[in-house]
LUMMAR-755717 format. One line per 4 residues: number of its first residue (from 1); their letters; for each residue x, y, z of N, C-alpha, C, O. Coordinates in steps of 0.001 Angstrom, whole numbers. Example, Ala and Ser with C-alpha at 12.3 -4.5 7.8 and 13.67 -1.06 7.14 Angstrom:
1) AS) 13190:-5690:7800:12300:-4500:7800:13200:-3300:7800:14236:-3319:8465 | 12850:-2250:7080:13670:-1060:7140:12900:30:7870:13409:1138:8039;
//
This chain:
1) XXXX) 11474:24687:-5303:12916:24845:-5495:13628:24539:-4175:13224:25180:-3205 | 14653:23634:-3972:15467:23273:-3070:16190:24421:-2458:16172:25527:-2998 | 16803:24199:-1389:16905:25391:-808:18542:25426:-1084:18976:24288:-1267 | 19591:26505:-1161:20537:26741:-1640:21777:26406:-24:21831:27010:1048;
5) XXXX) 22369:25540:-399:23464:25362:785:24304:26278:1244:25328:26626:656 | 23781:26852:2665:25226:28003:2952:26557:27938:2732:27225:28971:2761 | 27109:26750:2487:28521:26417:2129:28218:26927:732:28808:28003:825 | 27822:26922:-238:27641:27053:-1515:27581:28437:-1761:28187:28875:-2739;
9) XXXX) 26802:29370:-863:26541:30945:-1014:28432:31077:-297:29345:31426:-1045 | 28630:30791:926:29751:31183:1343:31055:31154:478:31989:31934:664 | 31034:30229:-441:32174:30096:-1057:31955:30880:-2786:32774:31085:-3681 | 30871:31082:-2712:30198:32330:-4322:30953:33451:-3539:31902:34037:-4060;
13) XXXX) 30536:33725:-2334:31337:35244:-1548:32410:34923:-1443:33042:35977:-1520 | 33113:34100:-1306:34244:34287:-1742:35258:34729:-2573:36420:35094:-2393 | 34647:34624:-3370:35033:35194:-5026:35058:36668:-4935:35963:37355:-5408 | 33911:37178:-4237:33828:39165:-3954:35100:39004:-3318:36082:39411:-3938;
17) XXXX) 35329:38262:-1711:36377:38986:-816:37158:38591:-1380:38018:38734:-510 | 37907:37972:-2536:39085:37992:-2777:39465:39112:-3671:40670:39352:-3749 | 38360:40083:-4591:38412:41188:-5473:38714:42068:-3735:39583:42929:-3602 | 38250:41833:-3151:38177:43158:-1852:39768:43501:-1273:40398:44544:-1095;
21) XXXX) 40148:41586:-1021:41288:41800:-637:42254:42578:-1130:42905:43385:-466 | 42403:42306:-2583:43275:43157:-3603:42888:44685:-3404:43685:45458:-2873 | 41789:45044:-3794:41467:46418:-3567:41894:47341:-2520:42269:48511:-2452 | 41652:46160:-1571:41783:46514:365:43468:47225:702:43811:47710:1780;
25) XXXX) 44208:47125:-373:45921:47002:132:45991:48776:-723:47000:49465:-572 | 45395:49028:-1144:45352:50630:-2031:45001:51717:-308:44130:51371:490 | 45777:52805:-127:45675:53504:733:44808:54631:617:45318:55735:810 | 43274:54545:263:42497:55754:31:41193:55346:389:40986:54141:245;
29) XXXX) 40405:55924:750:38842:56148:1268:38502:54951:798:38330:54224:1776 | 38241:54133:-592:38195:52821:-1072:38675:51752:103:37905:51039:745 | 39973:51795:229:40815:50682:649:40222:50841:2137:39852:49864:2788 | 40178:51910:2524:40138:51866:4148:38784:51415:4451:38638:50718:5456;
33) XXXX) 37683:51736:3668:36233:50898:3681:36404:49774:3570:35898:49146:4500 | 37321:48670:2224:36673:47312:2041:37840:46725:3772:37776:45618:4306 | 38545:47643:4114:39057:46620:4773:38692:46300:6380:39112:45577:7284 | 37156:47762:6058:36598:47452:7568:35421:46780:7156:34488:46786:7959;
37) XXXX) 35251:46131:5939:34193:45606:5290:33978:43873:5847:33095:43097:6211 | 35959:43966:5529:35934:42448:5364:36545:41978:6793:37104:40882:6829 | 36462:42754:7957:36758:42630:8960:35555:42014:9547:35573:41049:10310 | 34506:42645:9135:32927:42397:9100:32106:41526:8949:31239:41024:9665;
41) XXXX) 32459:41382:7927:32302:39895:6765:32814:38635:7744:32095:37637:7783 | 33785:38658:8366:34310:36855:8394:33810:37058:10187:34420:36300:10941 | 32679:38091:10927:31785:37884:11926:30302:37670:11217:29255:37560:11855 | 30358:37651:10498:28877:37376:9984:28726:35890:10450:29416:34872:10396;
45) XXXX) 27484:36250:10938:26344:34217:11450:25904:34078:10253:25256:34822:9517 | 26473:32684:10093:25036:31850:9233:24061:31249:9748:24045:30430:10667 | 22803:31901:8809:21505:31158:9935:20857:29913:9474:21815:29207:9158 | 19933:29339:9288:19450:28831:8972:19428:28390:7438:19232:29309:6643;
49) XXXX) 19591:27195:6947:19360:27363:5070:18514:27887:4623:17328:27953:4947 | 19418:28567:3341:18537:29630:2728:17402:29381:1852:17549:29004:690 | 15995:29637:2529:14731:29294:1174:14732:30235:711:14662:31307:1311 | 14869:29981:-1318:14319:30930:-2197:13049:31488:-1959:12199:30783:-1414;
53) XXXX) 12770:32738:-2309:11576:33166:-2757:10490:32303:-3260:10658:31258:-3889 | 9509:32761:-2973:7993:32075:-3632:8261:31780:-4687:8238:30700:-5277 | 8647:33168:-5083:8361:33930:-7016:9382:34628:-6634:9798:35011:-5541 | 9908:34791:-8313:11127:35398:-8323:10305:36894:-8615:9169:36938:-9087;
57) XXXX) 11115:38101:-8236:11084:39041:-8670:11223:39428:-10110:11842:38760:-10938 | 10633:40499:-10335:10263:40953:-12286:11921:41431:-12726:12069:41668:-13925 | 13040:41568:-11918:14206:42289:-12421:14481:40887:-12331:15212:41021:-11350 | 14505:39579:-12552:15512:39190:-12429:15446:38173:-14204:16114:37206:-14570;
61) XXXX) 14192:39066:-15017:14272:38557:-16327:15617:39429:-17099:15894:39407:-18298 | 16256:40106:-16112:17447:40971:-16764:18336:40114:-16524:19048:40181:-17525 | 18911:39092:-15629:20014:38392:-15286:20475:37733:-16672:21497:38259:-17114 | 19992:36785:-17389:20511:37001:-18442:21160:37573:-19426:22028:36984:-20069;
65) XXXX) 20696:39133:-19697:21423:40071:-20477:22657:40452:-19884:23595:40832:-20585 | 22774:40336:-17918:23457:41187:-17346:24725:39763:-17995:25551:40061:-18858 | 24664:38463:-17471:25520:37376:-17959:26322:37698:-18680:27484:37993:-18399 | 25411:37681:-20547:25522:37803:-21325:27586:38453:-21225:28636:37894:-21545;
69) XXXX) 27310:39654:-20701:28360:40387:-20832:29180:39556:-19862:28831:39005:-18818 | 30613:39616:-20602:31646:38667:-19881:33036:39470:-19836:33957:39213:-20611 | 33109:40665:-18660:34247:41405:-18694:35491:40256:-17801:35219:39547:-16832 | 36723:40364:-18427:37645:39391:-17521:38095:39399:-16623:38717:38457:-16130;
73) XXXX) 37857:40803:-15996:38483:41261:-14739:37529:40424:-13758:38196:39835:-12908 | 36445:40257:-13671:35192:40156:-13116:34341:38849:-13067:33528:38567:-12187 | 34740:37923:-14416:33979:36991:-14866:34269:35605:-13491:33321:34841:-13313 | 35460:35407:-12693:35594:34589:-11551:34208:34874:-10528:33726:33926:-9907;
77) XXXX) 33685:36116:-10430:32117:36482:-9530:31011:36472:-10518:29953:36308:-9911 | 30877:36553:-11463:30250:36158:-12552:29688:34825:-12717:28475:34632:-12802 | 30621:33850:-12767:30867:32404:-12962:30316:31764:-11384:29437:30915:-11233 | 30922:32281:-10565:30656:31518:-9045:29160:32048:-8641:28593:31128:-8052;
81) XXXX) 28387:33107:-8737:27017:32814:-8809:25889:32438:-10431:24698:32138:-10521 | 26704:32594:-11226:26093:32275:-12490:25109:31466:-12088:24088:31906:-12615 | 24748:30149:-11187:23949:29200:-10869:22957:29593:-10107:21774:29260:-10179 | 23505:30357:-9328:22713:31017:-7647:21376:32361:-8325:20177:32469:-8070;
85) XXXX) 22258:33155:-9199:21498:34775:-9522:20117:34203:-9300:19805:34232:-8109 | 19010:33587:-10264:17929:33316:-10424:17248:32960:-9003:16108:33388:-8823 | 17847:32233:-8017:16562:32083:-7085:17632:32817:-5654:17733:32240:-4571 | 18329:34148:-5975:18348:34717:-4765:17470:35494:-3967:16358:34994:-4140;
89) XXXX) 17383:36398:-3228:16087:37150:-2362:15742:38468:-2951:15675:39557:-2381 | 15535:38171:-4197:15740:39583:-4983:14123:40611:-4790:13011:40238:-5162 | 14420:41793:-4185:13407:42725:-3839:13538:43849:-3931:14573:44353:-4369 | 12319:44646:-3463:12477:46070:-3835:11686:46877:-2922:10500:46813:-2598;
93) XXXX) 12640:47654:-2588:11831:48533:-1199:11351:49873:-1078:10980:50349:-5 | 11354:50528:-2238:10285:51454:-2247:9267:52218:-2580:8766:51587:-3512 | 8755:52987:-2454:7324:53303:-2956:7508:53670:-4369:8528:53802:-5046 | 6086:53820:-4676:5987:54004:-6243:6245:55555:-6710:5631:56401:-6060;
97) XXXX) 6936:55926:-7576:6905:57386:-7927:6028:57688:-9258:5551:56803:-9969 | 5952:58486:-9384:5284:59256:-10794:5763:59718:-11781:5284:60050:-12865 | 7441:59740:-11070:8110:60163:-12490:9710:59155:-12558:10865:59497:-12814 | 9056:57726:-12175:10156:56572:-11907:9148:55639:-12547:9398:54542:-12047;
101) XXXX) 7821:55462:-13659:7526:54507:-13608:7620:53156:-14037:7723:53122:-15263 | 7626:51900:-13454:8368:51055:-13891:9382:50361:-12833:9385:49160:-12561 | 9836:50883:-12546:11085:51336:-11378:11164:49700:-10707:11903:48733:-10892 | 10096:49959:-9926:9772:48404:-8979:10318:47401:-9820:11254:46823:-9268;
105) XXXX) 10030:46940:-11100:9628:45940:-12024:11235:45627:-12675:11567:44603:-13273 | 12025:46709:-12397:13439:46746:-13224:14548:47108:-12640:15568:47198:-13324 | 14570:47345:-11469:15253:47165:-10476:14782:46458:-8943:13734:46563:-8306 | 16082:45682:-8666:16049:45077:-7468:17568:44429:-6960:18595:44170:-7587;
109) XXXX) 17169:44294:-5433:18581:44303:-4627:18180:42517:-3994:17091:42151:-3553 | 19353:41733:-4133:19499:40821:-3474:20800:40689:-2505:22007:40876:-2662 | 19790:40188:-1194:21157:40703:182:21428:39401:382:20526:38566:323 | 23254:38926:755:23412:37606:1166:23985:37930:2618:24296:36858:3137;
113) XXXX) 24198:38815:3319:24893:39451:4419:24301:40764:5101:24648:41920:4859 | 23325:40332:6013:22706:41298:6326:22121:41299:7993:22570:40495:8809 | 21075:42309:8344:20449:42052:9536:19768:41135:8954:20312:40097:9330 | 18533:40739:7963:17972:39852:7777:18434:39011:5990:18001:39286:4871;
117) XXXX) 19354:38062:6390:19712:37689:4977:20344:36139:5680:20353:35807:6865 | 20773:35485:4641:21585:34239:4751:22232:34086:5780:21903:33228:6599 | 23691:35188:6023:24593:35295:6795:23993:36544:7687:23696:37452:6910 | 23768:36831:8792:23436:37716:9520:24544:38605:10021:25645:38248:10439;
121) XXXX) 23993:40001:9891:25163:40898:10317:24422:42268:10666:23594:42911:10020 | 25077:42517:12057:24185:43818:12576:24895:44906:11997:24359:46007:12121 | 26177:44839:11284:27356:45967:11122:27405:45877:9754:27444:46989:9227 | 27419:44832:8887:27894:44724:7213:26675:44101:6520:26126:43030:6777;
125) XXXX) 26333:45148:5446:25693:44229:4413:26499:44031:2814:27413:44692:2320 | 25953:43176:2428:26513:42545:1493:26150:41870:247:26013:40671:493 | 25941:42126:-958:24355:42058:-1706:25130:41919:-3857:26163:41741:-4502 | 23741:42155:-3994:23983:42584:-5509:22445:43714:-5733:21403:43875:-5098;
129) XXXX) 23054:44318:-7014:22251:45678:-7479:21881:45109:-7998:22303:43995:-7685 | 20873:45026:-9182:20647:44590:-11005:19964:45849:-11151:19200:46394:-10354 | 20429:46310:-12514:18563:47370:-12435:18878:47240:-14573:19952:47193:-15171 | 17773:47226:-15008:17469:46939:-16559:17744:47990:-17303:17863:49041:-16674;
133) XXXX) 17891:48039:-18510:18341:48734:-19537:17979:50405:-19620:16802:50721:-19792 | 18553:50984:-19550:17571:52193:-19425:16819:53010:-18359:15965:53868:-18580 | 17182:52685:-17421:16925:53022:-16585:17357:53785:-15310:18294:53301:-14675 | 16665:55143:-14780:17504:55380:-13575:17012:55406:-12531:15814:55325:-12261;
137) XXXX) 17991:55534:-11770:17587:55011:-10366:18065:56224:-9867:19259:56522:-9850 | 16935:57101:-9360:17101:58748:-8677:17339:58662:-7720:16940:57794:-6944 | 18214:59731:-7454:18750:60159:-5977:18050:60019:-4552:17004:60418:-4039 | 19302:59147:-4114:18844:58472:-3002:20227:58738:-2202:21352:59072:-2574;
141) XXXX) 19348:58289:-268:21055:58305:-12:20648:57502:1593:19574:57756:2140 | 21218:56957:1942:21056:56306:3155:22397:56597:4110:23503:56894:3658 | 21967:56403:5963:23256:56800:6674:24756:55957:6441:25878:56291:6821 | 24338:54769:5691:25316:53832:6107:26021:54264:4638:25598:54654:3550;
145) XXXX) 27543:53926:5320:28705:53735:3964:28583:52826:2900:28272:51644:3047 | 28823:53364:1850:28520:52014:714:29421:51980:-440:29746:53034:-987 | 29899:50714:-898:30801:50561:-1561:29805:49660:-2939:28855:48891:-2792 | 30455:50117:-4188:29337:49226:-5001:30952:49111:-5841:31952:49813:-5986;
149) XXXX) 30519:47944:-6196:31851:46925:-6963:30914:46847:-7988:29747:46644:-7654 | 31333:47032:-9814:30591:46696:-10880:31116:45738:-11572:32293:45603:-11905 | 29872:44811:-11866:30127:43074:-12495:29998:43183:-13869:30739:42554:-14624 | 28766:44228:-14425:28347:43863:-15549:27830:45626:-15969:27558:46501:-15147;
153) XXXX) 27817:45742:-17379:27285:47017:-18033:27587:48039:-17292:27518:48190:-16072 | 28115:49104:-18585:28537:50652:-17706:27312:51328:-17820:26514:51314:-18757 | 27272:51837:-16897:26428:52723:-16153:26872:54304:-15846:28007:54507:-15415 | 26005:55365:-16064:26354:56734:-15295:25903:56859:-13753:24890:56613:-13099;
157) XXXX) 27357:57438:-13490:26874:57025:-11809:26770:58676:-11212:27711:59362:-11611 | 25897:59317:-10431:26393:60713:-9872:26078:60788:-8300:25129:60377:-7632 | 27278:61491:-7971:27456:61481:-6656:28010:62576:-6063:29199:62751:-6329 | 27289:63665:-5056:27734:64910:-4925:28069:65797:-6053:29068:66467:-6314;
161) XXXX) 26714:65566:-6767:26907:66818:-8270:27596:66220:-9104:27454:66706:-10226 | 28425:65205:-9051:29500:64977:-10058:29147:63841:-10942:29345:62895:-10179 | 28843:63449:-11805:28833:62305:-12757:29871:61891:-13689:30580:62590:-14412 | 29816:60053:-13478:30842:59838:-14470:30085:58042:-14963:29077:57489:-14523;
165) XXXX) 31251:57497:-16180:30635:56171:-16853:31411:55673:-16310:32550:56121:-16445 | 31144:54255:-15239:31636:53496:-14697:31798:51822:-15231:30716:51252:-15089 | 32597:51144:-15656:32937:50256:-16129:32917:49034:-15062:32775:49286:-13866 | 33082:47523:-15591:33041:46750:-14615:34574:46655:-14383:35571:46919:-15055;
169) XXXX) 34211:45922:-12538:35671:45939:-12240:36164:47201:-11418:37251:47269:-10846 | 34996:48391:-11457:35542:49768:-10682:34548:49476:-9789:33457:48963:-10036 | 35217:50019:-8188:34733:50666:-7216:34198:51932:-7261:34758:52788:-7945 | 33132:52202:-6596:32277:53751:-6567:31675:53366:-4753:30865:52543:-4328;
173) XXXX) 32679:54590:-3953:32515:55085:-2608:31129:56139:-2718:30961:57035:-3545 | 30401:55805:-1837:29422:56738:-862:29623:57128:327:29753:56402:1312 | 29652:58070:297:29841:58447:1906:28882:58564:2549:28025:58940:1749 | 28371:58470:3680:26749:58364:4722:25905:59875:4345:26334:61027:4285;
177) XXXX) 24955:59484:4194:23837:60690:3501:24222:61158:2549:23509:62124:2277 | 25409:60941:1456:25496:61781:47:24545:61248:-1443:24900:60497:-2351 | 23727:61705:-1313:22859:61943:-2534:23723:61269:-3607:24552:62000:-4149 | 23666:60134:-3953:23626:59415:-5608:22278:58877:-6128:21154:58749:-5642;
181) XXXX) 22982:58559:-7577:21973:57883:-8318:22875:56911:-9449:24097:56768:-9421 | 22084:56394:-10278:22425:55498:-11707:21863:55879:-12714:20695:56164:-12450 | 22171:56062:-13991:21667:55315:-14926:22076:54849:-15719:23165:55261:-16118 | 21361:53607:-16462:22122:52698:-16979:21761:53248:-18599:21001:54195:-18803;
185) XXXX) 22471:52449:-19731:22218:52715:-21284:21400:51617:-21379:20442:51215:-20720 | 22038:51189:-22424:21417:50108:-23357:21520:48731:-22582:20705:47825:-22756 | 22783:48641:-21559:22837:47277:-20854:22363:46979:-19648:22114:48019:-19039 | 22147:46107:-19086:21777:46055:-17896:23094:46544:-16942:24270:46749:-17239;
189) XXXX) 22363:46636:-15674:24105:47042:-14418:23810:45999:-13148:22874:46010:-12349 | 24873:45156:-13247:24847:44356:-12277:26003:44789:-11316:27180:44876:-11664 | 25608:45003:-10288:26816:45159:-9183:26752:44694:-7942:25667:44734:-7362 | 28068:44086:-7202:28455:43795:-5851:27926:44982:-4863:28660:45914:-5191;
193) XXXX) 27112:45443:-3897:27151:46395:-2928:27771:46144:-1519:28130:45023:-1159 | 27868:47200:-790:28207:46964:764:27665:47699:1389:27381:48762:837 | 27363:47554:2458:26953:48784:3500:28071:48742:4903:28791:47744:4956 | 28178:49486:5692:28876:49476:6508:27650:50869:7649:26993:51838:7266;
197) XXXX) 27855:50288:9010:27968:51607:9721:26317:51570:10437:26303:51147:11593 | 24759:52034:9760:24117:52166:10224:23688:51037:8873:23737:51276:7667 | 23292:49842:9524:22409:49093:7918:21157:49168:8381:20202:48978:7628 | 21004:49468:9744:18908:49403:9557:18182:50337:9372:17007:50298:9736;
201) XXXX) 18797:51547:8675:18490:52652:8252:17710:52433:6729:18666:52529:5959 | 16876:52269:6152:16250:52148:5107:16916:53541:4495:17225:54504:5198 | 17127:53448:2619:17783:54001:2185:16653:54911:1553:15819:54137:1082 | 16242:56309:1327:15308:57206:703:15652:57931:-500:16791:58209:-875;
205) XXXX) 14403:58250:-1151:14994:58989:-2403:15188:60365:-1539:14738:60715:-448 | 16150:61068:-2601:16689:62308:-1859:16196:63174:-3203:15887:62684:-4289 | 16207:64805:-2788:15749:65858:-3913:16892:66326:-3389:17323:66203:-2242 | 17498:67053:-4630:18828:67516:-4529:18665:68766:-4382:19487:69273:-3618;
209) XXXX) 18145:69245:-4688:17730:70939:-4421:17619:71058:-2429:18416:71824:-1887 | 16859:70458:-1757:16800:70374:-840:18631:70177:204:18975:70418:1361 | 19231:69705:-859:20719:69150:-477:21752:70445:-441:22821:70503:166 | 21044:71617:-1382:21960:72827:-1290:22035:73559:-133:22780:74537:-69;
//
């Protein structure tokens, strides 16, 4: 597989920072993140052209279903990687659990803005979620700030005890070390992420009991 032109990824991100920009002008914990996001964003290096993966990762037989769904708020970031999804750097970074199994195989994160990604960045990352039908993704929490923008399928999202069904087109704030999770229904959940703050902090599952 040919390798994907950074002009080509740069201008797919484009399509996010222009949802950011809009977002960015709202005066609340949201707005004040994307707009140290995208301060971030336009210092990012591009390195070298980007080679796909060997082999694609096992989540990315969900990209299809996630497609499938065509919300209008959303479908302009939809459409501008529609071509790209299939051979991005899609992976998965952590260990196996006993009561997650599967997990590896149905979720995975592809980074285009990172310490190690396309566009290099010691301060902002910049990515997509996918994770498959049914599935959750247990409490976890990493130091860095994170903003997740949703493309595709509602999902239950919980964060500091609280849960709610998140639609595409909504923002969902993390604040550094607060314990969230996902789970998805019947559809797949495709979403925009960010990190801000500490990104070489690998992100851990968290036990919430331990959190009281």
């Amino acid at each position: 597989m040919a390798s994907i032109p950074l002009s080509t990824i740069a201008t797919a991100i484009g399509s996010i920072r222009a949802h950011f920009e809009r977002r960015q002008v709202i005066d609340d914990a949201t707005g004040h993140e994307l707009r140290h996001v995208l301060k971030q964003l336009s210092i990012a290096t591009p390195t070298a052209a980007f080679e796909p993966p060997a082999s694609n990762h096992g989540v990315t037989r969900h990209i299809t279903s996630a497609l499938r769904q065509k919300p209008g708020q959303v479908i302009d970031v939809l459409d501008a990687f529609r071509p790209l999804f299939p051979s991005l750097p899609w992976r998965y970074g952590y260990a196996s659990r006993n009561d997650t199994p599967g997990l590896e195989h149905n979720m995975g994160w592809a980074e285009l803005v990172g310490p190690v990604a396309p566009f290099q960045s010691d301060s902002v990352c910049l990515g997509f979620t996918l994770i498959g039908p049914n599935i959750l993704y247990p409490l976890h929490r990493h130091p860095a700030v994170e903003v997740y923008f949703v493309l595709s399928g509602k999902a239950t999202w919980t964060a500091a005890q609280q849960s709610g069904r998140r639609a595409p087109g909504e923002y969902i704030l993390h604040t550094r070390n607060v314990p969230h999770a996902m789970q998805t229904g019947a559809e797949s959940l495709l979403a925009v992420y960010t990190w801000s703050g500490d990104v070489h902090t690998s992100s851990v599952y968290s036990d919430l009991s331990s959190e009281q």
